[in-house]
TORKOL-4160 file (C-alpha; in steps of 0.2 Angstrom, whole numbers, padded with zeros to 4 digits, m for minus):
116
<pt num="1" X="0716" Y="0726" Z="0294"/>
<pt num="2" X="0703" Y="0712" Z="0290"/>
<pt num="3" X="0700" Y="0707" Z="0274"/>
<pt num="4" X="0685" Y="0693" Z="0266"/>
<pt num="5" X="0686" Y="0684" Z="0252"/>
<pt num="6" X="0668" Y="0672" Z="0245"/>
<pt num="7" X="0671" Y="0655" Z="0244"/>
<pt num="8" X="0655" Y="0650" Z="0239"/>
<pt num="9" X="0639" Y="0649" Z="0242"/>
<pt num="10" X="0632" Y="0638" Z="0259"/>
<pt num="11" X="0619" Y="0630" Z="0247"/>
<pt num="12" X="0633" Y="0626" Z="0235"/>
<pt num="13" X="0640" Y="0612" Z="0248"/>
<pt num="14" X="0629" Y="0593" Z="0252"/>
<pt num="15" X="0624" Y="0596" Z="0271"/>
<pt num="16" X="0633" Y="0587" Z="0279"/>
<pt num="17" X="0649" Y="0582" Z="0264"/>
<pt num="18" X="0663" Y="0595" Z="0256"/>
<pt num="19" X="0665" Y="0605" Z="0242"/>
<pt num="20" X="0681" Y="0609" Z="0234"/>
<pt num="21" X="0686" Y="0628" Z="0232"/>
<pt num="22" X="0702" Y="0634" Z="0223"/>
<pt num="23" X="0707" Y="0652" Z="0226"/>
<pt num="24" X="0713" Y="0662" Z="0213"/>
<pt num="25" X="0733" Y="0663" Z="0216"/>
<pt num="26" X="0741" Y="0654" Z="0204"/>
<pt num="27" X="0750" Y="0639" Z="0216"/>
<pt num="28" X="0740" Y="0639" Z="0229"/>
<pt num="29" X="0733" Y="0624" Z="0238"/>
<pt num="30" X="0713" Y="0621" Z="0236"/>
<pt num="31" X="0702" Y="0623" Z="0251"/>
<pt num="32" X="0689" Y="0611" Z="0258"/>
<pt num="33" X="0671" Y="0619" Z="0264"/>
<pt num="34" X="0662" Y="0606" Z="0276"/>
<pt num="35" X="0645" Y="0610" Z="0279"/>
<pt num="36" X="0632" Y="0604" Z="0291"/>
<pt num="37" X="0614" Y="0614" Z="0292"/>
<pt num="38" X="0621" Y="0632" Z="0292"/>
<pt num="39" X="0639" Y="0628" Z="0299"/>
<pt num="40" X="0654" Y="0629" Z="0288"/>
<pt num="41" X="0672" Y="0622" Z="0293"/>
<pt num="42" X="0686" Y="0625" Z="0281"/>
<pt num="43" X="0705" Y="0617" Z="0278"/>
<pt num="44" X="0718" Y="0615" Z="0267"/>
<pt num="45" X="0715" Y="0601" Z="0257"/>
<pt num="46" X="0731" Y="0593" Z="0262"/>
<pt num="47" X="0731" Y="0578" Z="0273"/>
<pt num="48" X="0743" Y="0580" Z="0287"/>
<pt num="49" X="0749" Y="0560" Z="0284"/>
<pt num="50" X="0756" Y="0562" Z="0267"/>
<pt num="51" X="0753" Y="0581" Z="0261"/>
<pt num="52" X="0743" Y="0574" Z="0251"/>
<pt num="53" X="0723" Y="0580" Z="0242"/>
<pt num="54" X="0712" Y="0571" Z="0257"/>
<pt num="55" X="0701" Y="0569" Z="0240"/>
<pt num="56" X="0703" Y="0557" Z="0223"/>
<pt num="57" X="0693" Y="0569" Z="0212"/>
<pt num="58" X="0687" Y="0587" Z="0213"/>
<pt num="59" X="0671" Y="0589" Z="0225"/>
<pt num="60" X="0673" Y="0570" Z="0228"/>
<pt num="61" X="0674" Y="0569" Z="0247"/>
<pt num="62" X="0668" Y="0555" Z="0258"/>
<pt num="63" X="0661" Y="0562" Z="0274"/>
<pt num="64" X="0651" Y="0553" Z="0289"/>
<pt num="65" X="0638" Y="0556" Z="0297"/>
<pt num="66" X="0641" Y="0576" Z="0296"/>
<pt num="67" X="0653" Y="0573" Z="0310"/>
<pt num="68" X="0670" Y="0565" Z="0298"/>
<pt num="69" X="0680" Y="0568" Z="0284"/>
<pt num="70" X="0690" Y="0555" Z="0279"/>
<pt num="71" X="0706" Y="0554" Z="0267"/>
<pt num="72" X="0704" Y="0545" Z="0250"/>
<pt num="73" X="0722" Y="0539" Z="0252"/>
<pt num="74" X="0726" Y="0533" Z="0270"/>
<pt num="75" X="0708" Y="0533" Z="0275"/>
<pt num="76" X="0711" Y="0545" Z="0290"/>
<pt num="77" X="0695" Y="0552" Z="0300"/>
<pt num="78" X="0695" Y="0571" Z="0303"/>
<pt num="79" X="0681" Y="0578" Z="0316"/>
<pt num="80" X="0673" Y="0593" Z="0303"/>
<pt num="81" X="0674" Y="0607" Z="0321"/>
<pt num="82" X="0694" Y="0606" Z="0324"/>
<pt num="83" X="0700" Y="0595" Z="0309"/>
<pt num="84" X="0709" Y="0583" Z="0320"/>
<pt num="85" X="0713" Y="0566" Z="0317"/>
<pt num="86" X="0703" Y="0556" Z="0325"/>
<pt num="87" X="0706" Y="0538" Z="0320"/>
<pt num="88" X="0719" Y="0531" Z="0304"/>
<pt num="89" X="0736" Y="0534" Z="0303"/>
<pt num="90" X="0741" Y="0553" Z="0309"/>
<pt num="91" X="0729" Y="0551" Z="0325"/>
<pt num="92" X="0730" Y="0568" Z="0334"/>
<pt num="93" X="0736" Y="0577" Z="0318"/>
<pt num="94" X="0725" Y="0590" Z="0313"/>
<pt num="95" X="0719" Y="0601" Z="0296"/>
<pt num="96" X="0725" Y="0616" Z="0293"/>
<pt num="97" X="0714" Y="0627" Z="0295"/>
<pt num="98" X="0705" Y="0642" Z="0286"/>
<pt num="99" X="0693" Y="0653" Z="0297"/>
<pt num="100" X="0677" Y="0655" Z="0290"/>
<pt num="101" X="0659" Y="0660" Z="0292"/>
<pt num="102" X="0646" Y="0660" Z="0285"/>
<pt num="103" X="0636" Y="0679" Z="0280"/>
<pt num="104" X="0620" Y="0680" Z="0271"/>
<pt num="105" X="0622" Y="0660" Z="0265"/>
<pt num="106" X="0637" Y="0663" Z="0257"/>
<pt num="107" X="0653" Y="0654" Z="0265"/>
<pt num="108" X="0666" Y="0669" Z="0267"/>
<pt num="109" X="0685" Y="0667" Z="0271"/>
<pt num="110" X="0692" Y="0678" Z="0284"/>
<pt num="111" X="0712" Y="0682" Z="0286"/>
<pt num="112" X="0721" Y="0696" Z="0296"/>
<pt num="113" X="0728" Y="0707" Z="0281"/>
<pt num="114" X="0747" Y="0706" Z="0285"/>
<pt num="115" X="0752" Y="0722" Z="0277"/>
<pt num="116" X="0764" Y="0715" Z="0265"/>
């Protein structure tokens, strides 16, 4: 079974940069929405260097280009399709991913329902 949770909305996120989301379960690591035009990625905000937040402050994420995110700490570049490092100091790490997509401008969070 399937189930979708609303992240935000598309609009809610600079084309081309990130915007913070937390979800409700106390304990549970925030998300990062990347956006560029009508395309959404989404990770774990945990940099897979030093499992550490990838930003300083809330909804402060240094993107490039609509292409990179990088890490506020170790300055590691993540490609926004497939989260992998790129360039810095975990090269060929990659994000952890959370599958979205995006449904009537709105950035929805899908997840196989596990039954538990």
């Amino acid at each position: 079974m399937m189930t979708a949770t609303a992240l935000c909305p598309l609009d809610d996120i600079p084309d081309g940069g990130g915007r913070q989301v937390s979800r409700d379960e106390a304990g549970e690591v925030a998300i990062v929405v990347l956006r560029r035009g009508d395309r959404a990625w989404a990770y774990r905000n945990v940099c897979p260097h030093f499992s550490i937040p990838l930003n300083y402050e809330p909804d402060t994420f240094w993107t490039y280009d609509g292409e990179h995110l990088m890490c506020a700490h170790h300055s590691a570049m993540f490609r926004f399709e497939d989260g992998v490092c790129v360039d810095g100091p975990c090269l060929g790490a990659a994000l952890t991913r959370v599958p979205v997509r995006v449904e009537a401008r709105m950035v929805i969070e899908s997840q196989e329902d596990d039954g538990l």
